[in-house]
C-alpha positions, 0 to 999 in steps of 0.5 A, spaced: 257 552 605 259 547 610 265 546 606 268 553 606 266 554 614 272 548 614 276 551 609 275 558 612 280 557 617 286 553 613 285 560 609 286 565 614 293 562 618 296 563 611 294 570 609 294 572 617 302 570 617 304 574 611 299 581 614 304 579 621 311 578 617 308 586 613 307 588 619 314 586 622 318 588 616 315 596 617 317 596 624 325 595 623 324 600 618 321 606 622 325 604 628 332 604 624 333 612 624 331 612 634 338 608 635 340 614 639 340 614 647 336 619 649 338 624 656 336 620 661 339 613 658 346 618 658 346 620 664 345 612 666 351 610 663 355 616 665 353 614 672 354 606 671 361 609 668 363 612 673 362 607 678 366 602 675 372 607 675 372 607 683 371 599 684 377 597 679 382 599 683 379 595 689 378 589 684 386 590 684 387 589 690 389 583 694 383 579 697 383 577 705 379 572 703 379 565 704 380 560 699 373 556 698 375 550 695 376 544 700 382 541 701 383 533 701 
């Protein structure tokens, strides 16, 4: 009876991993099909997208800024 209390847990890491890989495996099937974003996530990318439109033409203006590497 003592030697199963020590065999107890080098059986139960094996048989715990395989129940954890099942249990993964039945969450990548069942999250397959919700890829679409919903409202509130299009309306955040549409923000966002709208904001890079008006920050690219200053990216394309000429910077006054001073060059930050030394000069020797």
């Amino acid at each position: 009876m003592d030697k199963l209390l020590y065999l107890l847990p080098i059986l139960g890491c094996p048989i715990m991993m395989v129940v954890m890989m099942v249990m993964m495996r039945g969450n990548k099937t069942n999250n397959a099909g919700t890829a679409t974003p919903d409202l509130a996530t299009q309306d955040e990318i549409a923000a966002l997208r709208a904001e890079i439109a008006s920050l690219r033409p200053q990216q394309s203006e000429p910077s006054t800024q001073v060059d930050p590497s030394p000069k020797r």
